[in-house]
C-alpha positions as CSV (number, residue, x, y, z in Angstrom):
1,X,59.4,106.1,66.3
2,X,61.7,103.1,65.3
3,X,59.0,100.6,66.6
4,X,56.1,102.2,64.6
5,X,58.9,101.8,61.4
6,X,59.2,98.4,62.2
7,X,55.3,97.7,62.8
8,X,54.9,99.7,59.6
9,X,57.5,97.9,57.4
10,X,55.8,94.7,58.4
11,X,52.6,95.6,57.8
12,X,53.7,97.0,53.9
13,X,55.0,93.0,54.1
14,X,52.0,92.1,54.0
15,X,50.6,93.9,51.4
16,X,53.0,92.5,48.7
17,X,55.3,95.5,49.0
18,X,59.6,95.3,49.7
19,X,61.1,98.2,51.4
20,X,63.9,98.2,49.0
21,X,65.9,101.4,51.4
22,X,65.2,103.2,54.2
23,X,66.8,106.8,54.9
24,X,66.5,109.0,58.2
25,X,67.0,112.9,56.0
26,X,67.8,116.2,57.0
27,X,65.5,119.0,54.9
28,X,62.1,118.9,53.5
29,X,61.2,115.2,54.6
30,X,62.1,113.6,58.1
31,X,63.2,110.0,55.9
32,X,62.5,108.6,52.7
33,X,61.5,104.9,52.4
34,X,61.7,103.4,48.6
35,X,60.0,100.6,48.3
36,X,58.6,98.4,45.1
37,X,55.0,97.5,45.0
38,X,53.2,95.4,42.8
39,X,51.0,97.7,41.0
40,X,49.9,101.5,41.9
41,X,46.3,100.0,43.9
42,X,48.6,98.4,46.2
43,X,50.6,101.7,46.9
44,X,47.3,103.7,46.6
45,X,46.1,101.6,49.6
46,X,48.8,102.0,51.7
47,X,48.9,105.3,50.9
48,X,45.2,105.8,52.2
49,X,45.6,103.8,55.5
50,X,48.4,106.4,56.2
51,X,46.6,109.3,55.7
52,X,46.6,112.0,58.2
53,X,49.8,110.1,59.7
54,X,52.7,111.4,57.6
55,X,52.7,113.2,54.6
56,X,54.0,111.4,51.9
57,X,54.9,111.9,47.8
58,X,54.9,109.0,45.5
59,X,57.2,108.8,42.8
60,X,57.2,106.2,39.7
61,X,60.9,105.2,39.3
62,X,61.8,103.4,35.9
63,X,64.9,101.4,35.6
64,X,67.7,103.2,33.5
65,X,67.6,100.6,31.7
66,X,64.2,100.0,30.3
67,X,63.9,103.8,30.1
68,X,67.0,103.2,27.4
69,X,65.1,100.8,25.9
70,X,61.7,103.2,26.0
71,X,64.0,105.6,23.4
72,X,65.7,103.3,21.1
């Protein structure tokens, strides 16, 4: 498991995307991996090629910050 991680976070590398945090969870989901991509096609991708393999839920996370900025 940890070496198919590791062969996965490199491969995520390659694709233009930073695994930001990496968390082994108790509950609903196994681990939760929050990462930054540049643009949804690049998640959507990596998303396909893991299809069947895990299940996964993507969430778009905004910056407090420009979300503050979004309301004012």
């Amino acid at each position: 498991m940890i070496a198919n991680t590791d062969k996965l976070k490199e491969k995520l590398s390659k694709e233009g995307i930073k695994v930001l945090s990496h968390y082994w969870t108790l509950g609903r989901y196994d681990d939760v991996v929050i990462i930054e991509a540049p643009d949804e096609k690049a998640m959507l991708k990596v998303g396909l090629a893991l299809a069947g393999t895990v299940a996964t839920e993507t969430l778009v996370a905004i910056p407090r910050k420009e979300a503050v900025k979004l309301l004012g």
